[in-house]
N, C-alpha and C positions, 0 to 999 in steps of 0.2 A: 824319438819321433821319426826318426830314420826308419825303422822296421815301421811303423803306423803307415806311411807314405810307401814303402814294400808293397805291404799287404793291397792298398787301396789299388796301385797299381797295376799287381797279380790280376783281383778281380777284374778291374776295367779290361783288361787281355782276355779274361773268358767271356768279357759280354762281346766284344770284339769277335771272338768265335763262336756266337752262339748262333745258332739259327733259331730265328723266331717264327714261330707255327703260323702267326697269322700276323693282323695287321697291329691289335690290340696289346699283342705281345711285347711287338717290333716297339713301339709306341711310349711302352714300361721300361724296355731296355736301353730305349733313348732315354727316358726319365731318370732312370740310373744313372747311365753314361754321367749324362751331365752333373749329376750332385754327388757323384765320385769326383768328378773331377773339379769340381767347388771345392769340394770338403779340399782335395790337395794342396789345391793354392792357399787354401787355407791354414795347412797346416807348414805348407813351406815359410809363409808369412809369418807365421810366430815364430819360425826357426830361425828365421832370419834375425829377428829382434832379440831372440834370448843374446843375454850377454855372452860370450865366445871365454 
């Protein structure tokens, strides 16, 4: 789950540098943002729970 939470994070870093053309863009890339970064805590929370 470690590389899944990698990857999720990579991308959040390009949406972080992306320039958005307009506003509608801007808007999607906030939509993004946020349900990457759901999906994370997401995925930290069951990491947390698997047994060790």
């Amino acid at each position: 789950m470690d590389a899944d939470i990698q990857t999720l994070e990579q991308i959040l870093n390009r949406i972080l540098h992306t320039e958005p053309a307009d506003k509608a863009q801007a808007a999607l890339l906030d939509k993004a943002y946020a349900g990457i970064q759901s999906a994370i805590a997401a995925l930290e929370q069951l990491e947390a729970q698997e047994p060790q």
